[in-house]
MIROVO-905082 format. One record per residue (C-alpha): residue number from 1; x, y, z. Coordinates in nm, 2 decimals. Each point is the difference from the previous one (the first is absolute). Layout:
R seq     px     py     pz
R NUM      X      Y      Z
...
END
This chain:
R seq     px     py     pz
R   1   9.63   6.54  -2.67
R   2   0.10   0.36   0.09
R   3   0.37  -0.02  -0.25
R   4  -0.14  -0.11  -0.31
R   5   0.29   0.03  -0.21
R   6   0.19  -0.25   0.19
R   7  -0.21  -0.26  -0.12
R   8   0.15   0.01  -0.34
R   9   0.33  -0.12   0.12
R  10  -0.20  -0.32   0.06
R  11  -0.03  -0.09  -0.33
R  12   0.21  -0.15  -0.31
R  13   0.11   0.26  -0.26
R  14  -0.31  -0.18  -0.27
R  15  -0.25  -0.07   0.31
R  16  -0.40   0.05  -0.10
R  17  -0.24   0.05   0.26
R  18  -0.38  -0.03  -0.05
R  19  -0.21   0.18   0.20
R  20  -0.36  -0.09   0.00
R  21   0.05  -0.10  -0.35
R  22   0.16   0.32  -0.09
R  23   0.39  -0.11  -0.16
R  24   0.32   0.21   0.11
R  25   0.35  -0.06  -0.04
R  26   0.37   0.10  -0.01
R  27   0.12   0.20   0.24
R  28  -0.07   0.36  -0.13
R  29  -0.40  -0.11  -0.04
R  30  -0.01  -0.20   0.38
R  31   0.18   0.33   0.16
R  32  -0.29   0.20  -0.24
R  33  -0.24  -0.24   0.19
R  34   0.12   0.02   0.40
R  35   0.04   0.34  -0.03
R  36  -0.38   0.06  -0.09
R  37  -0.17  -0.24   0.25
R  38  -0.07   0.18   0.33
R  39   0.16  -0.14   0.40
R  40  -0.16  -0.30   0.03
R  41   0.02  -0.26   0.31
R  42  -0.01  -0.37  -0.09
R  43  -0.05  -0.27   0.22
R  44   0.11  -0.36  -0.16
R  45  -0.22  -0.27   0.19
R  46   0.12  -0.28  -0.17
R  47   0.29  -0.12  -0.23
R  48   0.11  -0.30  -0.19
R  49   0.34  -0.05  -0.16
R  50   0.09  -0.28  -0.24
R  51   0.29  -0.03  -0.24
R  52  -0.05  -0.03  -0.40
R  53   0.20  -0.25  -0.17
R  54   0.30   0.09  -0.15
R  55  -0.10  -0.11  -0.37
R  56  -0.32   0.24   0.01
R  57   0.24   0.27   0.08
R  58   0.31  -0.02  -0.26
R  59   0.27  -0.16   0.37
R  60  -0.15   0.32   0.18
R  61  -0.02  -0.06   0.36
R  62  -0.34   0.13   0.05
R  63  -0.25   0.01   0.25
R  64  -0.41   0.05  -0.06
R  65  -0.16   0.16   0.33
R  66  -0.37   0.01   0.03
R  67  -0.13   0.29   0.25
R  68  -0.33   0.12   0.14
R  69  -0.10   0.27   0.23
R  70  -0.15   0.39   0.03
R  71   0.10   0.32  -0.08
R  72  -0.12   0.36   0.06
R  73   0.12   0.25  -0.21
R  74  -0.05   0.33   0.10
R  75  -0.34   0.20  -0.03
R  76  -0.12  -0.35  -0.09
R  77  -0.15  -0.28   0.18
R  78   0.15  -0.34   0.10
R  79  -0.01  -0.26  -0.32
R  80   0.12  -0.38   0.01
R  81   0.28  -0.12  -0.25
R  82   0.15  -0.27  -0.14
R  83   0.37   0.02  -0.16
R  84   0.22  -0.26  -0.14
R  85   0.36   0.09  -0.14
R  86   0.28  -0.19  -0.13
R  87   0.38   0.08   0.18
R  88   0.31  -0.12  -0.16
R  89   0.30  -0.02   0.18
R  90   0.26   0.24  -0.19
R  91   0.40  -0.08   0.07
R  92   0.27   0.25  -0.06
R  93   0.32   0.02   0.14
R  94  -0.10  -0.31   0.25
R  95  -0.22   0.16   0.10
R  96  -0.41  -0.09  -0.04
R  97  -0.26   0.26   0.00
R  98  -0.36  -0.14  -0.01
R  99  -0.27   0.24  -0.27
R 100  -0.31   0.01  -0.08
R 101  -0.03  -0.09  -0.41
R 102  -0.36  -0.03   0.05
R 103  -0.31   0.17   0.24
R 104  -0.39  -0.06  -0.09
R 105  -0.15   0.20   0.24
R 106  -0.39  -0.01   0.00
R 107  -0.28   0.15   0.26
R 108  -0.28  -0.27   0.12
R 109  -0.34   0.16  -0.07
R 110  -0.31  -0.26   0.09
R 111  -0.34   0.09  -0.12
R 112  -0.22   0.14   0.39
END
């Protein structure tokens, strides 16, 4: 991740992002966020993507994906992860734009 504030594009307008437990949302506060977490290289090793039914989700077309992997942030070592957000397919003018509405991001720590 070396353009952090790109990231924010990503997301709905209301979108909250949890981060090892830690809540953050709107885009003002996720920019806030990006911008303070160092260059970082992930690396996803697996993925799962499953669709969430329409009456959970008030007719939004919306997609849960489940994500697990590694990541080194800079001056730090490399940590496993496990993230899961919620996308939602947003339509204007014909034309649909998939964003993130929700991200749970948390680091895998087992006991040595």
């Amino acid at each position: 991740m070396k353009r952090p504030t790109v990231l924010t594009r990503l997301y709905t307008d209301d979108a909250a992002l949890i981060w090892n437990g830690n809540a953050v949302s709107g885009h003002e506060e996720l920019s806030k966020f990006f911008e303070m977490l160092p260059s970082s290289e992930f690396q996803v090793t697996t993925f799962d993507c499953q669709p969430v039914h329409e009456q959970a989700t008030q007719n939004q077309t919306t997609v849960l994906v489940v994500t697990c992997g590694s990541v080194k942030f800079e001056g730090n070592k490399q940590q496993y992860f496990n993230q899961n957000f919620l996308l939602t397919a947003q339509t204007t003018n014909n034309n649909t734009v998939w964003k993130i509405m929700s991200d749970c991001f948390r680091f895998q720590e087992w006991p040595s």
